[in-house]
N, CA, C and O atoms as a printed pandas DataFrame, in Angstrom:
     atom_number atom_name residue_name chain_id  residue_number  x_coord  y_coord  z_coord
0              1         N          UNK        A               1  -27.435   27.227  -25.746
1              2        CA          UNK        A               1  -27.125   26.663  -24.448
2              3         C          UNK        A               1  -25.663   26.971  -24.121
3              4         O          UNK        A               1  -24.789   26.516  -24.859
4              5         N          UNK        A               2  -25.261   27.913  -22.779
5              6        CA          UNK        A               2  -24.252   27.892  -22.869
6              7         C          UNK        A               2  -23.103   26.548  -21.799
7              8         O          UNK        A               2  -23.541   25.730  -20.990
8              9         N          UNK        A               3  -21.892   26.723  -22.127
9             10        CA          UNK        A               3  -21.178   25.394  -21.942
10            11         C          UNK        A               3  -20.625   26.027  -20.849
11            12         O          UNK        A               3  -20.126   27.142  -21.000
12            13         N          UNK        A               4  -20.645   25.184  -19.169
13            14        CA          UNK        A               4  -20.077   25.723  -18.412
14            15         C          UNK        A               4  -18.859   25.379  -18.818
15            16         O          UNK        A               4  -18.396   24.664  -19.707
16            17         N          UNK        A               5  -18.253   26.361  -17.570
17            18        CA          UNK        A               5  -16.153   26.260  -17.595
18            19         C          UNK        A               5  -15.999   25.540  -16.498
19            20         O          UNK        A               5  -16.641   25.364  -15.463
20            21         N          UNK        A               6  -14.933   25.133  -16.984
21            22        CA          UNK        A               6  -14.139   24.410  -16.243
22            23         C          UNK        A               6  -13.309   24.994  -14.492
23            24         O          UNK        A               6  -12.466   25.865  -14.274
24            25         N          UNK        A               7  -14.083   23.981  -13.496
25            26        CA          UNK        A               7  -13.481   24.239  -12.327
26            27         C          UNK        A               7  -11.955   24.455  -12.204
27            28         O          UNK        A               7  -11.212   23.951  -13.046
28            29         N          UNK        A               8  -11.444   25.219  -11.138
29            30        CA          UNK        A               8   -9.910   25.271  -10.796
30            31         C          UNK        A               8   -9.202   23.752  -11.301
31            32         O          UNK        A               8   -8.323   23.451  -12.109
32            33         N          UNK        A               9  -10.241   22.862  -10.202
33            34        CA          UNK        A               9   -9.419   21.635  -10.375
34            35         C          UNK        A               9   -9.958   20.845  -11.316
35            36         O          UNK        A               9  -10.112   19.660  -11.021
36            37         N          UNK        A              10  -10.351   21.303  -12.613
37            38        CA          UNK        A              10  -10.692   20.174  -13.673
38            39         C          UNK        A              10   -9.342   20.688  -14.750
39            40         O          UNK        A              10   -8.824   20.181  -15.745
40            41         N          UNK        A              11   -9.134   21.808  -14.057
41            42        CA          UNK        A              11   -8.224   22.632  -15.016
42            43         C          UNK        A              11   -6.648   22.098  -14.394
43            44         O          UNK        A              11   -5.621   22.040  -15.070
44            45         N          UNK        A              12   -6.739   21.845  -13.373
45            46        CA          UNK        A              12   -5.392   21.150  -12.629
46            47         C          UNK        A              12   -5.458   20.021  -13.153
47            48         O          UNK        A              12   -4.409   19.691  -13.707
48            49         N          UNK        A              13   -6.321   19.253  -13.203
49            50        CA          UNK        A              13   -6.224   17.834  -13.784
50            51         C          UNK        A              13   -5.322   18.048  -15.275
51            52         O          UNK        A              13   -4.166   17.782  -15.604
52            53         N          UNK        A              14   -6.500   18.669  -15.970
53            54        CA          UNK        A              14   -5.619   18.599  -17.437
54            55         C          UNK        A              14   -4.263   19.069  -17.381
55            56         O          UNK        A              14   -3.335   18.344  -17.741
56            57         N          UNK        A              15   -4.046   20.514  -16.850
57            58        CA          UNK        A              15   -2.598   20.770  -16.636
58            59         C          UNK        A              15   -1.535   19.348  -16.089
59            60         O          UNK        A              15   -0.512   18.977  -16.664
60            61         N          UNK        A              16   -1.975   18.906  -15.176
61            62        CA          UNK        A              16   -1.247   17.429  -14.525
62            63         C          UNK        A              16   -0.857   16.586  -15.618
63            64         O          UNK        A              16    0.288   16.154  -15.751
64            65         N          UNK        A              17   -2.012   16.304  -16.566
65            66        CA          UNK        A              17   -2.315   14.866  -17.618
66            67         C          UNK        A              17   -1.260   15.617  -18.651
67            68         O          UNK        A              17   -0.539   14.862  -19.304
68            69         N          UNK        A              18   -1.121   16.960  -18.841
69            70        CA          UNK        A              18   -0.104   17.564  -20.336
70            71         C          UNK        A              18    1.224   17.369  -19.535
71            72         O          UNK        A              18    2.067   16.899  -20.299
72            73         N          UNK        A              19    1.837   17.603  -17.979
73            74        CA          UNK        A              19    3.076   17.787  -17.713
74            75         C          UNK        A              19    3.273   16.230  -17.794
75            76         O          UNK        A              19    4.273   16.022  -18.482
76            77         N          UNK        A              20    2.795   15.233  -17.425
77            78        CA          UNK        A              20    3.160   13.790  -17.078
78            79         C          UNK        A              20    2.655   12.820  -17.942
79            80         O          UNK        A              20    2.380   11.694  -17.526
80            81         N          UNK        A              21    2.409   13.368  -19.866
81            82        CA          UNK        A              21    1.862   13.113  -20.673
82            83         C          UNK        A              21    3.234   11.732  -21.190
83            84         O          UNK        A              21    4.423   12.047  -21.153
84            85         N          UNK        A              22    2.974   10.880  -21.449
85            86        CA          UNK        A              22    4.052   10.002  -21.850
86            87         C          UNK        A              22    4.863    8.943  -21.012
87            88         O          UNK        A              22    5.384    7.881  -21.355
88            89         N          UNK        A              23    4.783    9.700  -19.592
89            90        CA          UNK        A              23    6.040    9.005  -18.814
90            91         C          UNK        A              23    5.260    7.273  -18.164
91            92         O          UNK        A              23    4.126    6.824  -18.334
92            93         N          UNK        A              24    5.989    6.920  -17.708
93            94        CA          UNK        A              24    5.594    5.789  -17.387
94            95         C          UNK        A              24    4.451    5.944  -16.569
95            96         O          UNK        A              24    4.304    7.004  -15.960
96            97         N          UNK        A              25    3.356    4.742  -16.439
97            98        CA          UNK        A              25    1.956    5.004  -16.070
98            99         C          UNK        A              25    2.422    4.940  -14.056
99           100         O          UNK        A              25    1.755    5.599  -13.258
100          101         N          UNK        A              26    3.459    4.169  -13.656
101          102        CA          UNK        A              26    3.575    3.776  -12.417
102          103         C          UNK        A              26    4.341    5.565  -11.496
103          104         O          UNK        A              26    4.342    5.784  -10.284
104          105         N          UNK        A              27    4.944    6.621  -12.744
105          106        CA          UNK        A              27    5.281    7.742  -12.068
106          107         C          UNK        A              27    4.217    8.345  -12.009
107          108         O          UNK        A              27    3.874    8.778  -10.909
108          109         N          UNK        A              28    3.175    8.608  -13.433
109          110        CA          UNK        A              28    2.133    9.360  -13.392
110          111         C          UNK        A              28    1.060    8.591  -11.963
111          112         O          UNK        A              28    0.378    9.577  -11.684
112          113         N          UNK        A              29    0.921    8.260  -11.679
113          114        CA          UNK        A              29    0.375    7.425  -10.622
114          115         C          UNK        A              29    0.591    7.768   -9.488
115          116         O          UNK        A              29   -0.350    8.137   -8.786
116          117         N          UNK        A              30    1.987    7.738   -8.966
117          118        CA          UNK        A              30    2.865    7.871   -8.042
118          119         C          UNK        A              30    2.950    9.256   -7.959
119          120         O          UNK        A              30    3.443    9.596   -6.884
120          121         N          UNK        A              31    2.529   10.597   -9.008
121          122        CA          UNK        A              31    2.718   11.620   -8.805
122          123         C          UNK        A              31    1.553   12.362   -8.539
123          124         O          UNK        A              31    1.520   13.425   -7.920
124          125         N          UNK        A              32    0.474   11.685   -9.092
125          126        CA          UNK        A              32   -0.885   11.785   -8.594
126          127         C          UNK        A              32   -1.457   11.793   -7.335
127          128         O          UNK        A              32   -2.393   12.474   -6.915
128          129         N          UNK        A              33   -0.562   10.682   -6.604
129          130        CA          UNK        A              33   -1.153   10.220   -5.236
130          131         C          UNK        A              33   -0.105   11.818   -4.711
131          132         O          UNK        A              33   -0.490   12.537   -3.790
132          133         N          UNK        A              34    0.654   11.984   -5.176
133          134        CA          UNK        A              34    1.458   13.397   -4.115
134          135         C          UNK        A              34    0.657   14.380   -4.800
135          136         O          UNK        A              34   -0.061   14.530   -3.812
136          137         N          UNK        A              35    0.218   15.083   -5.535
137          138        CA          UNK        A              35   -0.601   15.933   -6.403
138          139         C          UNK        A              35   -1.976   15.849   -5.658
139          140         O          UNK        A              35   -2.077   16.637   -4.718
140          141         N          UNK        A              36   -2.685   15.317   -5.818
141          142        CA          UNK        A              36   -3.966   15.097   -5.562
142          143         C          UNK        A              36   -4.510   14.177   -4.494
143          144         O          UNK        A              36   -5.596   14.234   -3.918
144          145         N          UNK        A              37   -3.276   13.108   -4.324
145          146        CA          UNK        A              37   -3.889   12.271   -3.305
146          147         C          UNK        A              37   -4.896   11.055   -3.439
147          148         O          UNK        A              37   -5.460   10.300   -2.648
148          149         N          UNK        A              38   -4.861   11.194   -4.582
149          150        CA          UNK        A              38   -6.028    9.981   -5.430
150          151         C          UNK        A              38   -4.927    8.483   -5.623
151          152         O          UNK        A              38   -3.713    8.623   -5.769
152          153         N          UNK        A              39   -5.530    7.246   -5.593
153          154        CA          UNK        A              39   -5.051    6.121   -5.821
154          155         C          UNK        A              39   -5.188    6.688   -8.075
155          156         O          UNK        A              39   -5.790    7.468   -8.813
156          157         N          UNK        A              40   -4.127    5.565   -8.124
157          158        CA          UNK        A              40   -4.413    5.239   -9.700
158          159         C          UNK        A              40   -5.957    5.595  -10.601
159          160         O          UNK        A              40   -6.366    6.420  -11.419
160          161         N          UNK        A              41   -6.476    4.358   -9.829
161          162        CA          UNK        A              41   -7.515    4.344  -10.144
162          163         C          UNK        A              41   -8.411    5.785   -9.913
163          164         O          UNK        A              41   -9.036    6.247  -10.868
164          165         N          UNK        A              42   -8.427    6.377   -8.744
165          166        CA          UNK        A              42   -8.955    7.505   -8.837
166          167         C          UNK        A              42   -8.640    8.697   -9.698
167          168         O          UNK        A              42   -9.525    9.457  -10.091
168          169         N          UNK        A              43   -7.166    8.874  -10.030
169          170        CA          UNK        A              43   -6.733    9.539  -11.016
170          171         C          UNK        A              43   -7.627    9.509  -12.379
171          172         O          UNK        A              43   -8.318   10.317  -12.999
172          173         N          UNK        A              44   -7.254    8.183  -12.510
173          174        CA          UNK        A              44   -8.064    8.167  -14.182
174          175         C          UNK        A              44   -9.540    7.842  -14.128
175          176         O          UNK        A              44  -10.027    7.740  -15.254
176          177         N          UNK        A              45  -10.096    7.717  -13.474
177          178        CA          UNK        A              45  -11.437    8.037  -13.451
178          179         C          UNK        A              45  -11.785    9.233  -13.405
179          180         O          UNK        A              45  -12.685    9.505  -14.198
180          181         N          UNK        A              46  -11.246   10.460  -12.480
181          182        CA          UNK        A              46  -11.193   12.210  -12.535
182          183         C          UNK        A              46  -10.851   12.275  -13.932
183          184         O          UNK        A              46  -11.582   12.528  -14.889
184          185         N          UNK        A              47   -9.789   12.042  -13.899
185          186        CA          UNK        A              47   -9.173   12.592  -15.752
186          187         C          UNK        A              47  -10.010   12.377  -16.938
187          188         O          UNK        A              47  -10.228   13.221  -17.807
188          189         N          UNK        A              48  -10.562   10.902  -16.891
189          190        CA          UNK        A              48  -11.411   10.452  -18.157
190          191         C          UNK        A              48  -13.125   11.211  -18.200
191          192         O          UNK        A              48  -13.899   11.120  -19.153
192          193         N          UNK        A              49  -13.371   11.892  -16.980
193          194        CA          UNK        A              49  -14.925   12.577  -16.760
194          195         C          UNK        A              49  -14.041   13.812  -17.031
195          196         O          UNK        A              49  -14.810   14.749  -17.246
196          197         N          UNK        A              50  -12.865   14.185  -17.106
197          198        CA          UNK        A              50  -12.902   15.732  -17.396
198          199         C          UNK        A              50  -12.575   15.425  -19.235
199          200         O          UNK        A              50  -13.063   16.283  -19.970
200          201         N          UNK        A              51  -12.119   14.748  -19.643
201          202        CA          UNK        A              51  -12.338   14.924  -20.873
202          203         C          UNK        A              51  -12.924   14.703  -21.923
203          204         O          UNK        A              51  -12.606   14.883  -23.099
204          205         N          UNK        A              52  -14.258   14.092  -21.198
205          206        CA          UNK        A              52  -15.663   13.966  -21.877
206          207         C          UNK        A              52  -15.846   15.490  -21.749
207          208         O          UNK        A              52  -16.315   15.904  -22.810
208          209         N          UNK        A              53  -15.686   16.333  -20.999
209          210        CA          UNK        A              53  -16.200   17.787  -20.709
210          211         C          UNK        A              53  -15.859   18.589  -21.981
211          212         O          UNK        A              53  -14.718   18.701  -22.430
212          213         N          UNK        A              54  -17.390   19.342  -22.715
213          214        CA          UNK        A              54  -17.122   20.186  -23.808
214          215         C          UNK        A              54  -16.101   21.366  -23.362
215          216         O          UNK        A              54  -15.258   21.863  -24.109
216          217         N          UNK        A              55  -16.299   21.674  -22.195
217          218        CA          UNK        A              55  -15.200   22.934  -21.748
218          219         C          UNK        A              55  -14.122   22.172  -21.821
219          220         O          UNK        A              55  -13.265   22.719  -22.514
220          221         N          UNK        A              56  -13.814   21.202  -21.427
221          222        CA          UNK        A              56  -11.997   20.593  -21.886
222          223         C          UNK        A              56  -11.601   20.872  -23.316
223          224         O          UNK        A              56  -10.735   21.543  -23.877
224          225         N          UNK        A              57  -12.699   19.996  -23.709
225          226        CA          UNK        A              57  -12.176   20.299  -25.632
226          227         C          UNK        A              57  -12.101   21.352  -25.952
227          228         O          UNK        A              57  -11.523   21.415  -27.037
228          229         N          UNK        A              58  -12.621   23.050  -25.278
229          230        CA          UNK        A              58  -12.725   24.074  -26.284
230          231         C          UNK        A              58  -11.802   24.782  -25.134
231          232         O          UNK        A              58  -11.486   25.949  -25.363
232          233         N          UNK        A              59  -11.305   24.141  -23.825
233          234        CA          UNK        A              59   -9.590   24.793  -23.732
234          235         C          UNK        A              59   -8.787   24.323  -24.110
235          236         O          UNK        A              59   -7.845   25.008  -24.512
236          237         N          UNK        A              60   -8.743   23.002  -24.176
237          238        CA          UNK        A              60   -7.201   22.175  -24.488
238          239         C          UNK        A              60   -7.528   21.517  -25.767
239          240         O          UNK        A              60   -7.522   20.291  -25.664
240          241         N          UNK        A              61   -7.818   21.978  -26.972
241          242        CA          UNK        A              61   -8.427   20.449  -27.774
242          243         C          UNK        A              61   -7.631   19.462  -28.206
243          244         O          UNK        A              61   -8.057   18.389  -28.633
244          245         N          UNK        A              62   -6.464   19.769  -28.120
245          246        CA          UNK        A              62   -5.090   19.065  -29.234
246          247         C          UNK        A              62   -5.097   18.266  -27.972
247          248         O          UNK        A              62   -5.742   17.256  -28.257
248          249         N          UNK        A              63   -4.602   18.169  -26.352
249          250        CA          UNK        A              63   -4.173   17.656  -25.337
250          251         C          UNK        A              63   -5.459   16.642  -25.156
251          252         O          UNK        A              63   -5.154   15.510  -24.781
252          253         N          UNK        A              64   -6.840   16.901  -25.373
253          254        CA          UNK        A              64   -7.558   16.078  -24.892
254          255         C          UNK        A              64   -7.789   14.911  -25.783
255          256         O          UNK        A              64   -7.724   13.722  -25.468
256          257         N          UNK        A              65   -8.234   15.731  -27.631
257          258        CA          UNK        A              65   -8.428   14.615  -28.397
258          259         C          UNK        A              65   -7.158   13.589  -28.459
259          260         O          UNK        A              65   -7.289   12.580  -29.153
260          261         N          UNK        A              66   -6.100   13.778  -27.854
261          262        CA          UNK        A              66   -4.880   13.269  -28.192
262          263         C          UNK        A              66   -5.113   12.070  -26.603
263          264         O          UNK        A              66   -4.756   10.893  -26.556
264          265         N          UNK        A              67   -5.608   12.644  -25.796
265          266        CA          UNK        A              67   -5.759   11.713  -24.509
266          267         C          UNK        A              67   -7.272   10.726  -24.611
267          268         O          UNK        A              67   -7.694    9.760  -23.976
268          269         N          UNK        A              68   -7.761   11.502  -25.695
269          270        CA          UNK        A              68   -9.157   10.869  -25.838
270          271         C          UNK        A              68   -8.940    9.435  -26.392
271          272         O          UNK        A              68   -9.225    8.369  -25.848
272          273         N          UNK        A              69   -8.416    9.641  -27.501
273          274        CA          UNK        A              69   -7.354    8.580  -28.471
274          275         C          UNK        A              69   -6.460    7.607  -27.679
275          276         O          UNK        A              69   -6.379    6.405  -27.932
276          277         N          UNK        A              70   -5.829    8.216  -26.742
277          278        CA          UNK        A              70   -5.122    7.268  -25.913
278          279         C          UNK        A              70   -6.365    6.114  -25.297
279          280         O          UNK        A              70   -6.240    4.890  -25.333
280          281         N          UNK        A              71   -7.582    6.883  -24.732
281          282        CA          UNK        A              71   -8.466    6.150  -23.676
282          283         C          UNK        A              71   -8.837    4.876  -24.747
283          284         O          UNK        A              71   -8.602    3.670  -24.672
284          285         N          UNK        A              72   -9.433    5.590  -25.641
285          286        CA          UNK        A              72  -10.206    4.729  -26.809
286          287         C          UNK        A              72   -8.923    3.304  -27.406
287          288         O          UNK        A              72   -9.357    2.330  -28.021
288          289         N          UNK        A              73   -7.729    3.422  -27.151
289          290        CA          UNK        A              73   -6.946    2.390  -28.016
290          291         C          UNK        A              73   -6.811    1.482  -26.652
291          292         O          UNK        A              73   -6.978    0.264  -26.711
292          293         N          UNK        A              74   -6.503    2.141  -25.439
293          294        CA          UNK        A              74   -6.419    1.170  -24.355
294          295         C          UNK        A              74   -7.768    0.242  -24.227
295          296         O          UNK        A              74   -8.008   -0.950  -24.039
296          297         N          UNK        A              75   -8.453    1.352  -24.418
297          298        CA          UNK        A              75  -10.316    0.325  -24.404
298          299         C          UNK        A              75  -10.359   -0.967  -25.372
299          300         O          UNK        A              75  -10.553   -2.108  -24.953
300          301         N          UNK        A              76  -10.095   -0.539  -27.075
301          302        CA          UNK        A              76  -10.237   -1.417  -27.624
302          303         C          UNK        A              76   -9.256   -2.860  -27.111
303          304         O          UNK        A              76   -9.562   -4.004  -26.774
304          305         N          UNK        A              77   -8.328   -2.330  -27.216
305          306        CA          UNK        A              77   -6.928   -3.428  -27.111
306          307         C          UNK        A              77   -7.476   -4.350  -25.656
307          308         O          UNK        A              77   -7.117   -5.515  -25.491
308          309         N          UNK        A              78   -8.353   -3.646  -24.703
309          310        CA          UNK        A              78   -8.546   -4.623  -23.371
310          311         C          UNK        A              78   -9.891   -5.534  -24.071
311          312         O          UNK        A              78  -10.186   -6.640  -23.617
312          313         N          UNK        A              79  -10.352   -5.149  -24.778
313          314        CA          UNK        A              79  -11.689   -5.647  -25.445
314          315         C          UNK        A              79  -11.433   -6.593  -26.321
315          316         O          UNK        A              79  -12.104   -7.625  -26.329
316          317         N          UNK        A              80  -10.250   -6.345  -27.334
317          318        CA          UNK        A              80   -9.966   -7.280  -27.846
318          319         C          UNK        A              80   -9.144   -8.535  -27.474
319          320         O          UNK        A              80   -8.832   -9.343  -28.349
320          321         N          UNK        A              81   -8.849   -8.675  -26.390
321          322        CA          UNK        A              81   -7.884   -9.458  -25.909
322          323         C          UNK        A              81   -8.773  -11.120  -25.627
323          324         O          UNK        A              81   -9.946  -11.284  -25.290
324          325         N          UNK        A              82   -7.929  -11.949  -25.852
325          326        CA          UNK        A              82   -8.445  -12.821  -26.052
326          327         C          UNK        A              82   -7.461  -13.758  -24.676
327          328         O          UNK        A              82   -6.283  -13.739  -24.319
328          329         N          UNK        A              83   -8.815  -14.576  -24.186
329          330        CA          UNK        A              83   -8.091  -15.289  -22.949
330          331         C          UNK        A              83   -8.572  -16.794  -23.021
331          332         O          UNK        A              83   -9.690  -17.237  -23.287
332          333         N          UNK        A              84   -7.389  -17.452  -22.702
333          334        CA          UNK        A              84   -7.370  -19.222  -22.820
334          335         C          UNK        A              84   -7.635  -19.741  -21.854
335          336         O          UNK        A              84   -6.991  -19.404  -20.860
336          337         N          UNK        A              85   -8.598  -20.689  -21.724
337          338        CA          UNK        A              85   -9.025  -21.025  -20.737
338          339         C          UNK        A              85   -8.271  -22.070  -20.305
339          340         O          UNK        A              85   -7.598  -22.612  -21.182
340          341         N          UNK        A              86   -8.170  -22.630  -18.897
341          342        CA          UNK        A              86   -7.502  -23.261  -18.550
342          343         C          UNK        A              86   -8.364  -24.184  -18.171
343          344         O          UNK        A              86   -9.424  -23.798  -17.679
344          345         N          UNK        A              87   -8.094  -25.671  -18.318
345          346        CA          UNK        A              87   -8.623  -26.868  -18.080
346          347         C          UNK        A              87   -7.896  -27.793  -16.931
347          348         O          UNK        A              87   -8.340  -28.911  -16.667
């Protein structure tokens, strides 16, 4: 079965996610909406469906498993969070 490739802009995405890899989440955000035009939220919803993509992993693999890892610790840590109820 072969694995399609990756569109222009799935390939802009990842390029975007490696230049603005680290910096604060409110620039990457803020640079997104001038880049692409997407709210936050739309950003990382595009980003997190391109790096489920087998063509991501077999162009970028170090950049994705490394963003994959990021998704997966933010997931757990919101999962594990524990909230007090107020009476």
């Amino acid at each position: 079965m072969a694995t399609r490739t990756l569109t222009d802009l799935e390939v802009r995405i990842l390029d975007f996610a490696e230049k603005h890899e680290g910096q604060k989440p409110a620039l990457t955000y803020a640079a997104a909406r001038a880049e692409f035009g997407w709210s936050a939220a739309g950003y990382v919803q595009k980003l997190y469906a391109v790096l489920d993509l087998p063509a991501a992993e077999t162009k970028r693999p170090l950049l994705v498993h490394r963003l994959q890892r990021v998704r997966d610790e933010r997931s757990q840590a919101r999962a594990s969070r524990t909230f007090r109820l107020v009476s």
